[in-house]
One Martini backbone bead per residue (centre of mass of N, CA, C, O) as a GRO file, in nm:
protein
  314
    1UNK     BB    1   4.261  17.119  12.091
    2UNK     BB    2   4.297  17.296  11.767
    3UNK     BB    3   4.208  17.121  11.492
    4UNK     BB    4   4.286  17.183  11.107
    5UNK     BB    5   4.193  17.025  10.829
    6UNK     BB    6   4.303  16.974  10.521
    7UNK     BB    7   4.040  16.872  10.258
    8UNK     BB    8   3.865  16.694  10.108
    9UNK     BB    9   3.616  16.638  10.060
   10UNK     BB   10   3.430  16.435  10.301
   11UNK     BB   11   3.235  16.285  10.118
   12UNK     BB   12   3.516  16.137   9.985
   13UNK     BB   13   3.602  16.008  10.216
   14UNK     BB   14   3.739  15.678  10.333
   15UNK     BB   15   3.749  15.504  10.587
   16UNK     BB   16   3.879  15.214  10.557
   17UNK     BB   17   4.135  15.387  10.452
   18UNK     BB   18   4.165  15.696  10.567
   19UNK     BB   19   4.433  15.866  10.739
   20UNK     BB   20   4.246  16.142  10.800
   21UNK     BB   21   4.078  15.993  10.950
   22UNK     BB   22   4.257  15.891  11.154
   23UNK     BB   23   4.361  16.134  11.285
   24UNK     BB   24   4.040  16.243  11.392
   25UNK     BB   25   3.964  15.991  11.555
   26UNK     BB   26   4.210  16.034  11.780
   27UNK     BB   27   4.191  16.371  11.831
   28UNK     BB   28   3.864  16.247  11.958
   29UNK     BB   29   3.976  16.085  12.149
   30UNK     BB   30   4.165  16.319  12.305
   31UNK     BB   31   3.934  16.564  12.266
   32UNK     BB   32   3.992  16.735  12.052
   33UNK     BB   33   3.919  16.946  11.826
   34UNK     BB   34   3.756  16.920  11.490
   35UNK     BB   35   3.846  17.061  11.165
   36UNK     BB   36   3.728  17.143  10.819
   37UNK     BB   37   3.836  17.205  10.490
   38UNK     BB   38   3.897  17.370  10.202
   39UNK     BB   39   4.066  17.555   9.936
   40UNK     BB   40   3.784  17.745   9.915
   41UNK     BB   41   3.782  17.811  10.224
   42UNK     BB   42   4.028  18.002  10.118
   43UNK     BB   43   4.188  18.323  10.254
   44UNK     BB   44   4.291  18.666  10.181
   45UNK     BB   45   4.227  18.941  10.411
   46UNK     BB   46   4.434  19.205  10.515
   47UNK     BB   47   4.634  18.944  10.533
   48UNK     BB   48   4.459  18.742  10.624
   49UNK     BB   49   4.473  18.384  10.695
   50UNK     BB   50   4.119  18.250  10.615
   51UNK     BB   51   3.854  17.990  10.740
   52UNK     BB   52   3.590  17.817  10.666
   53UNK     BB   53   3.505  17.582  10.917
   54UNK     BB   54   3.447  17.259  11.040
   55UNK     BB   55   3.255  17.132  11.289
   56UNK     BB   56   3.363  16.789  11.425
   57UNK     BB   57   3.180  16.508  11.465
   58UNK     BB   58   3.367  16.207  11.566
   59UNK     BB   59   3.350  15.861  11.459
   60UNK     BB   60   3.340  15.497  11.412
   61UNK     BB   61   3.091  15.516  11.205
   62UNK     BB   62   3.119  15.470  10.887
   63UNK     BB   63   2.846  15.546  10.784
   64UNK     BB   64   2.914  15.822  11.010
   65UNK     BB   65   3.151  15.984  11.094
   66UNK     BB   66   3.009  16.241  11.050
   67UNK     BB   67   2.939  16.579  11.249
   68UNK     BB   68   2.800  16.876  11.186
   69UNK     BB   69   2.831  17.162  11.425
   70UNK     BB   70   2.994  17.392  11.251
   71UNK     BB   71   3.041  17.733  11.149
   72UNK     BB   72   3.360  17.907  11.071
   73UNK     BB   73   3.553  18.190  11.119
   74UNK     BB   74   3.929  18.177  11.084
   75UNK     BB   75   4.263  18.192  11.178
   76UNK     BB   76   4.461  17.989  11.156
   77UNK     BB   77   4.593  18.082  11.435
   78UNK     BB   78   4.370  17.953  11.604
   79UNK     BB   79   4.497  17.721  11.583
   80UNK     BB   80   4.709  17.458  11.675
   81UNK     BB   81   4.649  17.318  11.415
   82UNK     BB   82   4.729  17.271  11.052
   83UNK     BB   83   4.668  16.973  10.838
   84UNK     BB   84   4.795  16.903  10.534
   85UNK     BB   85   4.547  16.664  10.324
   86UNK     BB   86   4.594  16.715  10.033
   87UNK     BB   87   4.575  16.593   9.767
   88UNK     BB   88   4.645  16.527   9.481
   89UNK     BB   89   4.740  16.691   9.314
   90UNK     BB   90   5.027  16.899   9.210
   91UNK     BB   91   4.904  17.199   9.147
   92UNK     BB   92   4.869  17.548   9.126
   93UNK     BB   93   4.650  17.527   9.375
   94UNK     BB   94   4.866  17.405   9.561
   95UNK     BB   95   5.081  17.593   9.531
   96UNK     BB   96   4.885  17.832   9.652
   97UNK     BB   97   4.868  17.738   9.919
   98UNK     BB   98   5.134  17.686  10.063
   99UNK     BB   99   5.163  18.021  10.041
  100UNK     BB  100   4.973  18.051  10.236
  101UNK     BB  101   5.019  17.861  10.443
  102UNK     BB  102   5.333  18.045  10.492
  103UNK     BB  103   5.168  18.289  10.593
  104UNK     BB  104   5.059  18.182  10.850
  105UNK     BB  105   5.293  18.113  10.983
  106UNK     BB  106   5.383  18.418  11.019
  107UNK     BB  107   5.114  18.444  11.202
  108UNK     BB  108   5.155  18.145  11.375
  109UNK     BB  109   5.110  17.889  11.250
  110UNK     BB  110   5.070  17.552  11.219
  111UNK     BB  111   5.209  17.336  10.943
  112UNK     BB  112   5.106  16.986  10.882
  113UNK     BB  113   5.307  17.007  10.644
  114UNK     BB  114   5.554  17.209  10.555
  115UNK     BB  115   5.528  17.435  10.293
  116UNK     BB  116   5.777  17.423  10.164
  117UNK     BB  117   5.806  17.124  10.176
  118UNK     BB  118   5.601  17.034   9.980
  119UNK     BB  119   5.777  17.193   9.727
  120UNK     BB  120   6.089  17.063   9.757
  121UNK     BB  121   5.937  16.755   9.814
  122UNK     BB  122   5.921  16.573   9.523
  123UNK     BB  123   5.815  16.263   9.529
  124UNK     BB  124   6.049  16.174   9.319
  125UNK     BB  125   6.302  16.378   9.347
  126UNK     BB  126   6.387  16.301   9.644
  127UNK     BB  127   6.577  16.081   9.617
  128UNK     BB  128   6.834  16.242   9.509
  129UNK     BB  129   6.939  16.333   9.787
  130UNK     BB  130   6.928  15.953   9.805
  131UNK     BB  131   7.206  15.794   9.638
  132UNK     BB  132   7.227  15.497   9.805
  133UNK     BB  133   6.895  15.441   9.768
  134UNK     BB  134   6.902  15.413   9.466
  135UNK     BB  135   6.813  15.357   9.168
  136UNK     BB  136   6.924  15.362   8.837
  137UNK     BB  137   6.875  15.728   8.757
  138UNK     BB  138   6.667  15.941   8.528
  139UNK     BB  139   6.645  16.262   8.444
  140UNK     BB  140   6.437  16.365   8.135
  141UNK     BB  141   6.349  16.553   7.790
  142UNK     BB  142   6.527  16.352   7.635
  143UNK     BB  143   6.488  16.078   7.421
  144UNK     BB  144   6.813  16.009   7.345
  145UNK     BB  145   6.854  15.958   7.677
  146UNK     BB  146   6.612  15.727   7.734
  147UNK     BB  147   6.693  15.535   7.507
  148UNK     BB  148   7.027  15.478   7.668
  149UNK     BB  149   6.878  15.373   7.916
  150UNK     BB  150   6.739  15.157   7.795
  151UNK     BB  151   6.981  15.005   7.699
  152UNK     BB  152   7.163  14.972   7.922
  153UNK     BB  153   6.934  14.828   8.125
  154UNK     BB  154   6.677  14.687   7.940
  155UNK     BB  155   6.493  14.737   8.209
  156UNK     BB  156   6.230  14.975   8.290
  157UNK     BB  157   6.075  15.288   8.438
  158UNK     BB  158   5.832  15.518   8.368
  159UNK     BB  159   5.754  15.857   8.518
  160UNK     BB  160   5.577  16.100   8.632
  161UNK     BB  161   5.670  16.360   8.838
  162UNK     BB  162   5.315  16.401   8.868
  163UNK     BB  163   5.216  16.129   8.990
  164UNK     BB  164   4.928  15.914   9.101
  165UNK     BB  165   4.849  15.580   9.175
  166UNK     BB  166   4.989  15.485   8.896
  167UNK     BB  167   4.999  15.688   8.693
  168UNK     BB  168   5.190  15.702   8.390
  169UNK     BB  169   5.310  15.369   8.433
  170UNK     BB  170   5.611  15.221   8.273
  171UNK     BB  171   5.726  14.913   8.159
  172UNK     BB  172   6.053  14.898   7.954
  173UNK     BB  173   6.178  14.729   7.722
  174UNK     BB  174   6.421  14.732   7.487
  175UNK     BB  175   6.218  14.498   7.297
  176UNK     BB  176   5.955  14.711   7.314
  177UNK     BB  177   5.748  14.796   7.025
  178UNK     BB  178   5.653  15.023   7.231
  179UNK     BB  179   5.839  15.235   7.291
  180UNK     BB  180   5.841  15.504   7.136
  181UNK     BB  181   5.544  15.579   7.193
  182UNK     BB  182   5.592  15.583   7.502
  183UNK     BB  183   5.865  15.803   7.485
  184UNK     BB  184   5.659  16.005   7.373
  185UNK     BB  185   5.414  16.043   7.552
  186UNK     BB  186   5.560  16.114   7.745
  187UNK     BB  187   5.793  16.389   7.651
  188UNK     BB  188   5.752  16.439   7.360
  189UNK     BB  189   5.873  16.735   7.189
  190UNK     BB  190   6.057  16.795   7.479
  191UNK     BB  191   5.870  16.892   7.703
  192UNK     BB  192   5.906  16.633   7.929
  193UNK     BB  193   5.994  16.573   8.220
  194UNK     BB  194   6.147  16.255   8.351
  195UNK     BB  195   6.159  15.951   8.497
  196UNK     BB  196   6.437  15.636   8.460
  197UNK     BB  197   6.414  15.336   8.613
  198UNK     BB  198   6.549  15.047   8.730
  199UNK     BB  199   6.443  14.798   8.749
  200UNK     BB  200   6.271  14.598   8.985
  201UNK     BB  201   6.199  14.259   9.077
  202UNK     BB  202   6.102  14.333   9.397
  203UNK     BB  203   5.794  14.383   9.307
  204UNK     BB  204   5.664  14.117   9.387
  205UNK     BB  205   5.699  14.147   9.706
  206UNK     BB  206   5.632  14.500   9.660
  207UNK     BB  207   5.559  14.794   9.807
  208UNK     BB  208   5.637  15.000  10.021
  209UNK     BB  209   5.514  15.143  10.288
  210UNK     BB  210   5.701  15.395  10.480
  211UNK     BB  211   5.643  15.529  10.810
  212UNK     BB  212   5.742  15.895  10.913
  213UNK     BB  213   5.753  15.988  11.238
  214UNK     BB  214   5.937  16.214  11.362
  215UNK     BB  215   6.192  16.072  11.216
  216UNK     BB  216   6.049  15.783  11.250
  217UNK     BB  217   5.987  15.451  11.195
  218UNK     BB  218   5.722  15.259  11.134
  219UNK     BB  219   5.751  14.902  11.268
  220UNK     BB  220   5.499  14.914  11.007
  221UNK     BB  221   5.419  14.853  10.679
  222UNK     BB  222   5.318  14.814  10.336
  223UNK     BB  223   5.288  14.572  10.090
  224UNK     BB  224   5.239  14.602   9.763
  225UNK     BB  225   5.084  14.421   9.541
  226UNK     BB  226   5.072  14.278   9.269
  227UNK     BB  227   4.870  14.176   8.993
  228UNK     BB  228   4.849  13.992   8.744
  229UNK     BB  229   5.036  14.121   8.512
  230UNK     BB  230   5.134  14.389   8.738
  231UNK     BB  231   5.344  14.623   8.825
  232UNK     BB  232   5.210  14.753   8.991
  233UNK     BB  233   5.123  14.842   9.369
  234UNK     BB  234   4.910  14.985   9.399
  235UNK     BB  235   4.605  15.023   9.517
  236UNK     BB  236   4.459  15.169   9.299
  237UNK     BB  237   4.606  14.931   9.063
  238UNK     BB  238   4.502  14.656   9.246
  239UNK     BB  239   4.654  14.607   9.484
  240UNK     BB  240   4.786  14.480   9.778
  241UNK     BB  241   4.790  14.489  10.136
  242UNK     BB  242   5.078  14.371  10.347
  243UNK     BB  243   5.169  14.354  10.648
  244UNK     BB  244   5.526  14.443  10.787
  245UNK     BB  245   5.802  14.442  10.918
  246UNK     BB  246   6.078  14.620  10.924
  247UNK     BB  247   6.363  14.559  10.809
  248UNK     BB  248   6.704  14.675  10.807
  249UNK     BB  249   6.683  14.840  10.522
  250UNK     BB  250   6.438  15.016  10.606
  251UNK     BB  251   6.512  15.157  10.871
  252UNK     BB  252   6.776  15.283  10.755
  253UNK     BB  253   6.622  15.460  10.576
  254UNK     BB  254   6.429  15.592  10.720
  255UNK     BB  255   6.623  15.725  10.963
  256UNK     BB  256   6.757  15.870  10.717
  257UNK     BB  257   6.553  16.056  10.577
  258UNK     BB  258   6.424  16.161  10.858
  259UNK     BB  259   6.654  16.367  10.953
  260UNK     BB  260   6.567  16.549  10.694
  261UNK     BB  261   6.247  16.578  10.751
  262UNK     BB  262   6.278  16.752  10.992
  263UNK     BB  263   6.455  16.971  10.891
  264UNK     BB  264   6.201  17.049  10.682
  265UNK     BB  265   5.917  16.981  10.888
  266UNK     BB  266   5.858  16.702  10.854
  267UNK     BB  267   5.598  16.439  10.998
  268UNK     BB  268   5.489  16.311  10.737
  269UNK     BB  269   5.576  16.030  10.579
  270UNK     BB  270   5.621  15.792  10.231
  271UNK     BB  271   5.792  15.558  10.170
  272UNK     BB  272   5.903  15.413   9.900
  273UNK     BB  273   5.996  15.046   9.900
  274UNK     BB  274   6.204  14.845   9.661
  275UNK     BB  275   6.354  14.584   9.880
  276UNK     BB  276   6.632  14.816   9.875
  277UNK     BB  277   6.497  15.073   9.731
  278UNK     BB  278   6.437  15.447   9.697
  279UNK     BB  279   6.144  15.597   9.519
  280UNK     BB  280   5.963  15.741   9.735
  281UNK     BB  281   5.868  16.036   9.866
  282UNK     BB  282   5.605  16.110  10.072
  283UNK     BB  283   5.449  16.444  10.148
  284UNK     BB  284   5.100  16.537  10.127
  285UNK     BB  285   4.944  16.213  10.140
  286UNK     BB  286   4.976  16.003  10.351
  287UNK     BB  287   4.929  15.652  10.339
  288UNK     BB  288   4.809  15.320  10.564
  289UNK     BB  289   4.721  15.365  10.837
  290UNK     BB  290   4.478  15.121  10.816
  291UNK     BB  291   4.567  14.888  10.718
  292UNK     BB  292   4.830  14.862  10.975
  293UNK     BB  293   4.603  14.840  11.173
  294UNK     BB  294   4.391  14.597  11.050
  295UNK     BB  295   4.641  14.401  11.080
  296UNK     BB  296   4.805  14.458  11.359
  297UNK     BB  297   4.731  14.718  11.575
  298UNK     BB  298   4.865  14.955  11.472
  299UNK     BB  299   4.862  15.323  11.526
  300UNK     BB  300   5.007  15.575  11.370
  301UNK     BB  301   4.802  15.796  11.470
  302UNK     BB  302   4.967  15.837  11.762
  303UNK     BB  303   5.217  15.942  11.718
  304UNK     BB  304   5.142  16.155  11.542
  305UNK     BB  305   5.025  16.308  11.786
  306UNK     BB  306   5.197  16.356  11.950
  307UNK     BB  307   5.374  16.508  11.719
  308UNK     BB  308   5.157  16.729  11.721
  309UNK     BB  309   5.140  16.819  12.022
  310UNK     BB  310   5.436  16.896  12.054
  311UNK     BB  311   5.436  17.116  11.796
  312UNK     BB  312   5.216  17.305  11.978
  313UNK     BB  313   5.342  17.363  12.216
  314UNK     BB  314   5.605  17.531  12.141
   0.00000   0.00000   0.00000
């Protein structure tokens, strides 16, 4: 097969880490050619939505995983899938990408994961649709509703709805001296909403990320721990990543959210779970196949190609 990654600069990824690469050395496992471009690389003329691509020759070493082996343009229709794996933030042009691609697909292309999807599941908002496991939330852009949300739990997060890697994330107490300027700060002068979370405690024993593939969870999640002194477990915010079995209230979860991700396209997500709440869907560019790979043994991108290959013999 012709797969065709849609990915940030190539330069700038981290085989270490990076699960776009852990895709990429699968899908050349695997014998399928494998090609990568980025949204400068998108464009509509005449109608057809065509993308100038690199194939690439993919390999195991770090120093040099790829080497570019020719350029050409096609359109999205010519690959057998095209994976959108570029980063958040969700900006303008990520909006109007997904446009484009969504475009692709009534030409024929297969877009993993679905452009609608992108726009429709927003990774914040996503939690809305499953209030059975969030955490008591507050989605609001008046400072005296968060105020009142601050007072009545006590202990609480704010977080930007377009937020990634744990910026913008603060978490305040009824009696913490900074409320006023944090509750000003996040929402100015209403003018932007906000979500507002009862914290979770468990939050000091991790931040899971839980892999949800073709609908169904994988095995083993990444508990992202803070570093001391610190609430965030993000990864990029100093957290530690330990892999471990998914628990039974974990599995739940995966389970019951995977059902309505297949219903809208999506094939790969992260669920963020703290404790037993579902805090937040990533459907952008989901991360950690790499971390839950070198501690375990268990390589996420496997099933994933799976069920890319099943997606595109359709």
């Amino acid at each position: 097969m012709k797969l065709a990654f849609l990915v940030d600069p190539l330069g700038d990824l981290k085989p270490k880490k990076d699960s776009s690469i852990a895709m990429m050395r699968e899908a050349s496992r695997r014998g399928h050619e494998v090609y990568a471009f980025e949204l400068p690389d998108m464009r509509v003329e005449e109608g057809a939505v065509l993308a100038q691509a690199k194939r690439l020759a993919v390999g195991g070493d770090d120093a040099a995983w790829y080497r570019e082996e020719a350029s050409s343009e096609a359109p999205l229709a010519f690959f057998d899938a095209v994976l959108m794996r570029k980063d958040p933030p969700f900006d303008a042009e990520y909006y109007y990408a997904t446009i484009l691609l969504e475009r692709a697909e009534a030409q024929g292309a297969r877009v993993i994961n679905a452009p609608r999807a992108l726009r429709d599941w927003n990774e914040k908002l996503a939690i809305l649709r499953f209030p059975q496991f969030a955490p008591a939330t507050l989605v609001s852009r008046d400072p005296a509703r968060v105020h009142a949300f601050v007072d009545k739990h006590a202990d609480v997060i704010l977080k930007k709805l377009d937020g990634m890697g744990g910026t913008m994330i603060f978490r305040v107490r009824a009696d913490d001296p900074n409320r006023n300027v944090i509750v000003e700060t996040m929402v100015g002068e209403a003018a932007r909403s906000i979500m507002v979370q009862k914290y979770v405690p468990a939050i000091a024993k991790g931040d899971k990320r839980v892999l949800v593939i073709d609908g169904k969870p994988f095995p083993h999640c990444l508990a992202r721990i803070p570093k001391a002194g610190e609430t965030r477990g993000n990864l990029a915010a100093g957290g530690t990543g330990v892999a471990q079995p998914l628990s039974a209230r974990d599995r739940e979860i995966g389970e019951t959210v995977g059902a309505e991700l297949v219903k809208a396209g999506i094939t790969l997500a992260g669920l963020d779970v703290i404790g037993d709440f579902l805090t937040e869907v990533n459907v952008t560019s989901p991360t950690c196949i790499v971390e839950i790979a070198q501690q375990t043994g268990e390589n996420a991108a496997k099933p994933l190609l799976d069920a890319v290959e099943r997606r595109a013999a359709r």
